[in-house]
C-alpha positions, 0 to 999 in steps of 0.5 A: 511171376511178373508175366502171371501179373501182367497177364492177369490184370490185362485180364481184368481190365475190361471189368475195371473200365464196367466197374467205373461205368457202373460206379458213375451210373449209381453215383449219379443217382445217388446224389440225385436222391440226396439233392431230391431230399436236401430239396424236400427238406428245404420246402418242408422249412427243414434244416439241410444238415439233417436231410443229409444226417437222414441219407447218411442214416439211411445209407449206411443201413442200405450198404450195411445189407448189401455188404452182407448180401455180397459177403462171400464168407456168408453162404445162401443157397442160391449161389449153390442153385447157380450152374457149375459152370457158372460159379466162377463169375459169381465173385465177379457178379458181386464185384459189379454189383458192389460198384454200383451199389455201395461204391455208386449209388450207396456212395453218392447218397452219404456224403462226409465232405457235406457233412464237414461243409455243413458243419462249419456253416453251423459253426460260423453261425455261432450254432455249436450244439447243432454242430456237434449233433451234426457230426457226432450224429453222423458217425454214430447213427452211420456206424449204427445203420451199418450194424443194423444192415448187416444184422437184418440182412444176415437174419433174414437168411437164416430165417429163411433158411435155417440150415446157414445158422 
């Protein structure tokens, strides 16, 4: 049994050193579109806590879709029009895809340690209601963005293809 390890994550270990590069290359340029909108917001005379609660938003409605897109319990058709013997690598198709997506790009736009460091500037600021809103706001909204990406993603496949209902 300890062999069959061995051997199946040596196996794996090309996908782990892709996963990581993929990772870095949606990381980056997620935290690019958050610096790009913290940067809009700034000249726009805005507050940057909310260019943040914006990406968060936005973010978390993004991730919400791509984890039903990628959800393998949720069928489409195209994963049936794929070649038979190709239907192994669709899993691992989603993997990669996954880590730039969600792990990378997803997670580079949201961010909780800015959240939480924009908070206490507020606080230190004497601006307690405007802290509060910041997190509250964050969780709320993200966890409601996350339930709205998920419902559109999964309707508009039922849509199109009513037979998955």
């Amino acid at each position: 049994m300890g062999a069959f390890r061995v051997r199946a994550t040596a196996e794996r270990i090309p996908d782990l050193g892709l996963r990581c590069v993929l990772v870095a290359m949606g990381g980056a340029v997620g935290v690019s579109l958050r610096g790009f909108a913290e940067q809009c917001f700034e000249a726009a005379a805005l507050p940057g806590w909310e260019a943040v609660m914006v990406c968060n938003l936005l973010g978390s409605v993004l991730i919400g879709a791509f984890y039903a897109a990628l959800d393998a319990g949720f069928p489409r058709p195209v994963d049936a029009r794929v070649l038979p013997g190709d239907l192994p690598n669709i899993a691992r198709k989603r993997e990669l895809l996954a880590s730039f997506a969600m792990t990378g790009l997803l997670g580079g736009l949201t961010t909780f340690s800015t959240v939480s460091l924009d908070t206490v500037h507020l606080i230190e600021g004497g601006r307690l209601f405007e802290a509060a809103f910041s997190v509250l706001g964050s969780l709320l909204l993200g966890l409601a963005g996350i339930a709205l990406g998920v419902t559109l993603q999964r309707w508009r496949y039922t849509r199109h293809h009513p037979e998955l209902r």
